[in-house]
C-alpha positions in Angstrom: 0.0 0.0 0.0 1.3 3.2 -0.8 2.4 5.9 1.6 -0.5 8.4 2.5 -0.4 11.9 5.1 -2.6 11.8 7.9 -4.4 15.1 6.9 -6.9 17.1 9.7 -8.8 20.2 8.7 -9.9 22.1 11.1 -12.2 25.3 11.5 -12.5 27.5 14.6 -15.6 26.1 15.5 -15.3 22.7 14.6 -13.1 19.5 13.0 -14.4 19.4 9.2 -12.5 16.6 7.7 -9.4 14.2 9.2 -8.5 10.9 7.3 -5.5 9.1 5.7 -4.8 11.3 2.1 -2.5 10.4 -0.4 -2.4 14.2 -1.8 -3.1 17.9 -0.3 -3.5 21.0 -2.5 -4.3 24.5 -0.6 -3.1 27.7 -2.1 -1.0 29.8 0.4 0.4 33.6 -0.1 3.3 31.9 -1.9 1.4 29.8 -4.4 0.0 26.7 -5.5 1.5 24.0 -3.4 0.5 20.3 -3.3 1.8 18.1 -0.3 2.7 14.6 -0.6 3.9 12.2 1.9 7.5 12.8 2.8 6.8 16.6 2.4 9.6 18.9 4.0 8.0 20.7 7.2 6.6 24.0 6.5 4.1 26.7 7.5 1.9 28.4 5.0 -0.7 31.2 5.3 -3.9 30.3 3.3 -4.4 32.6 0.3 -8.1 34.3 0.6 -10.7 33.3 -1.0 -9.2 29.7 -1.0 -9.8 26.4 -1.7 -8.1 22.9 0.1 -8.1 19.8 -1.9 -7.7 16.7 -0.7 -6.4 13.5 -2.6 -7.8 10.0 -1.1 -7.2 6.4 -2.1 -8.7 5.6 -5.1 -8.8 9.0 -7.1 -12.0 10.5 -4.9 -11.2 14.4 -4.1 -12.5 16.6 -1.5 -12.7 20.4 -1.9 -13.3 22.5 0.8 -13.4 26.8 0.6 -11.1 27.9 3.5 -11.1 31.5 4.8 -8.0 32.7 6.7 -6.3 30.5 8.4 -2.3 28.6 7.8 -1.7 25.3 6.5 1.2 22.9 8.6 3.2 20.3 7.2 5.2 17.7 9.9 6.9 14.3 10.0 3.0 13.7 11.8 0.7 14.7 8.6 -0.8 18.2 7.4 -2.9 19.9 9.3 -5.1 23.0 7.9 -6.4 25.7 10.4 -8.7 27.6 8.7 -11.2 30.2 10.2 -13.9 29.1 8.0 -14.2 26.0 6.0 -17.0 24.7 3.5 -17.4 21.8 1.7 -16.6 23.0 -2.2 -20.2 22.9 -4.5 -20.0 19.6 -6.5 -20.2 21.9 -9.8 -16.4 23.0 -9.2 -13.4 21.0 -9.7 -12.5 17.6 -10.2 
């Protein structure tokens, strides 16, 4: 089985999404950036308006519009602290 991040995204008032991933997408105030298991550490600001994606097993994706809010990359997973999230309309994306 291949490698996957343990992903959590979290909103100030609530946990919206945590699960094994095999791919993150968010887009912070330095770009695109896509997170894959084995990721350096870093800390990103979320870009606003903003949108996280997340890869899981077997090609489903998850889009979520983020407000505010940093994304964290660690040896543990990638964590997104957002101060709003919403699940992405199914119309968008894919």
């Amino acid at each position: 089985m291949a490698e996957q991040l343990n992903v959590q995204l979290v909103a100030v008032e609530e946990k919206v999404w945590s699960g094994k991933a095999e791919m993150v997408m968010a887009r912070t105030t330095e770009g695109e950036l896509g997170v894959l298991p084995g990721h350096a550490p870093l800390l990103g600001q979320l870009a606003e308006p903003g949108q996280v994606r997340i890869k899981l097993a077997g090609g489903e994706q998850l889009a979520y519009e983020v407000a505010g809010g940093f994304l964290s990359v660690s040896e543990r997973g990638v964590t997104v602290l957002a101060e709003t999230a919403t699940p992405a309309s199914a119309a968008q994306g894919s």
